[in-house]
Steps between C-alpha positions, in 0.01 A plus 500: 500500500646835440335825491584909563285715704508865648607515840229714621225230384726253613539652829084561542437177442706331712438754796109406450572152571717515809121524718430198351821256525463232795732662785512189752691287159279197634536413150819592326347637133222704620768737627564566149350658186389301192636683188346424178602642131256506228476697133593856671423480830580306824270380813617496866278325693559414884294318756493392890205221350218798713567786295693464141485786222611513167605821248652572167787708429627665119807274447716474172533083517744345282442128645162441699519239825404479829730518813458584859740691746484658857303816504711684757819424345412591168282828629841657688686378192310698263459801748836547464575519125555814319195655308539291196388200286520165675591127358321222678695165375363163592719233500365098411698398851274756698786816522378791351696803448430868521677710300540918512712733443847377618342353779455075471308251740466161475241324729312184592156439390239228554338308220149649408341153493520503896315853527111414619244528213326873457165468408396553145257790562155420235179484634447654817184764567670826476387831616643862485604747789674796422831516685420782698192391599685142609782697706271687679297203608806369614637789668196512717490160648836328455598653839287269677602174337659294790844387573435200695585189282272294744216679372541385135154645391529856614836533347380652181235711351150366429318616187162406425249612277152622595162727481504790748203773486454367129770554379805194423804569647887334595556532833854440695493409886796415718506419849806424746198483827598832630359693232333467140474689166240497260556683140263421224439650089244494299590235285293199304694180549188315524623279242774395669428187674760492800450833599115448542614248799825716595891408523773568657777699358880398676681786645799419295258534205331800647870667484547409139162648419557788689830526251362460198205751599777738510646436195343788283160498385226317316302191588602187672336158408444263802360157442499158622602139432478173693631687882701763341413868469666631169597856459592598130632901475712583135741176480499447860289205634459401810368181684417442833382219725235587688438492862372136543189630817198615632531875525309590873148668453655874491133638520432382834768706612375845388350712727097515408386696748807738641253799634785720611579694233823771450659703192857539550752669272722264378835676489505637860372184588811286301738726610387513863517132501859457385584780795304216731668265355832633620430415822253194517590173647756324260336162532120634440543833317180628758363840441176573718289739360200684702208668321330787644310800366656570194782399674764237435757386746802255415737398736782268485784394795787245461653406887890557409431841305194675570179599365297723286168684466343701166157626456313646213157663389259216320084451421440309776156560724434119659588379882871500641703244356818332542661240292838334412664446150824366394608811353695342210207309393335856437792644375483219225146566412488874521840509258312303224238722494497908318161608636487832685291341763469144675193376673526290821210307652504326784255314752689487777887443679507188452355482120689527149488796344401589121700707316331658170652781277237796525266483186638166406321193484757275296733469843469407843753374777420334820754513773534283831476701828766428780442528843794757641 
């Protein structure tokens, strides 16, 4: 196999695949990146066998051929090369070698027949999202996806498909327990089968998404095939395992009837928090926070260095209040969010809260009171 190829779409290709490339080396060839030549373009394709994407990249091939080779070594490689054309020689006994400039390397590869088999992407239901429309969905909820492995289900973002006020829609929810987002778009996937019963995105293929959301504009295609999500943007495609669970029965975790009702403005309250924050327990993150009369009242302390009080004006006429947060949990939610105003009900101290972006009815976080 031999080909030539400008560094710079050389260098973005392989940098896009370093997410992807198994870490732990369980298996030796999924740390490294399946090169394929064909007519005037190559593929790089890498895998961990739970997320796996595939692009194409303008090449001049001489010879086509298939050959794999580590990811890292060959990403810090080509980092380093001067700004100009690259040679990419594949040898028959597996050592390629990388030719530019005056500069020479000759390295080990790993016969392409070993690499795991990528899905040949045909009939899968497809729908569209625009990519800003997909990041933002994201944005909103992927804080809340959780990090504990023993809780296989939550670790990811559910999407589901669905009729709310008459209108179809794709909603996102994640949940980590302490708290919960909710985004949803109009959208029609009614079509799509999957999504009518809802699936589970992986985190690791939430962070690719997220990626390729950000990679300039137009639309996105997701689909599905067997247990895979597929993701198809330009010549990247992506495939993902999905999370093999029940996702938990978010609704019965949203506040219905939270009579205590408050507007708050969201930048003094973000940037109050963070001063909190300063000074909250470093194991629970604690802010209390005390509603009176148009009043609000939070307070912080941390044993070895102190505490902290702020208050501020807000629209707030119900009975004295006081309840505790974990102040990053807010800080999280109110960060995601570019309304001028947030509002908070509550039933009581010992009752989640429900957060909703003032004149918004596409978003809505719940958030786990602690007792302080």
């Amino acid at each position: 196999m031999n080909f030539s190829i400008e560094k710079e779409s050389f260098l973005k290709g392989l940098a896009r695949v370093q997410s992807i490339v198994e870490k732990k080396n369980t298996i030796p060839i999924l740390a490294n990146v399946l090169i394929e030549a064909e007519s005037d373009h190559i593929l790089l394709t890498a895998t961990d066998l739970e997320v796996g994407m595939k692009s194409a990249y303008p090449a001049k091939v001489t010879t086509p051929g298939r050959i794999t080779v580590s990811a890292k070594k060959l990403f810090e490689i080509i980092k380093e090369l001067p700004e100009k054309e690259i040679s990419f020689n594949a040898k028959d006994n597996c050592w390629i070698e990388i030719r530019c400039g005056k500069s020479v390397f000759n390295i080990v590869g790993l016969s392409a027949d070993e690499f795991p088999y990528f899905p040949q992407i045909e009939k899968e239901q497809f729908f569209q999202i625009q990519s800003s429309i997909l990041k933002r969905l994201i944005e909103k909820t992927a804080f809340s996806m959780s990090t504990d492995e023993s809780k296989y289900n939550l670790n990811g973002i559910y999407l589901r498909a669905l009729e709310d006020k008459g209108h179809q829609v794709l909603r996102f929810v994640a949940t980590d327990g302490h708290r919960l987002a909710l985004m949803q778009t109009p959208l029609d996937c009614s079509h799509v089968e999957p999504l009518i019963k809802g699936v589970i995105f992986p985190r690791k293929g939430v962070v690719e998404l997220r990626k390729i959301s950000d990679e300039g504009d137009g639309d996105i295609s997701l689909g599905f095939m067997d247990n895979n999500a597929v993701v198809k943007k330009g010549q990247t495609i992506i495939v993902m395992r999905l999370v093999d669970g029940e996702f938990p029965d978010y609704n019965r975790v949203i506040p219905a009837n939270n009579a205590i009702k408050t507007a708050i403005p969201r930048e003094d309250f973000l940037h109050a928090l963070r001063r909190m924050a300063i000074l909250s327990s470093e194991k629970s993150k604690g802010v209390k926070i005390d509603f009176q009369e148009n009043l609000l009242t939070m307070s912080s302390s941390n044993p070895e260095f102190g505490d902290a009080r702020e208050d501020f004006e807000i629209e707030y006429l119900e009975d004295e209040l006081s309840i505790g947060f974990n102040a990053r949990y807010l800080i999280d939610i109110l960060s995601t969010l570019d309304s001028e105003k947030i509002d908070l009900a509550l039933r009581d101290q010992l009752s989640p809260g429900l957060i909703t972006p003032t004149g918004d009815d596409d978003y809505l976080a719940v958030i786990m009171p602690m007792r302080l």
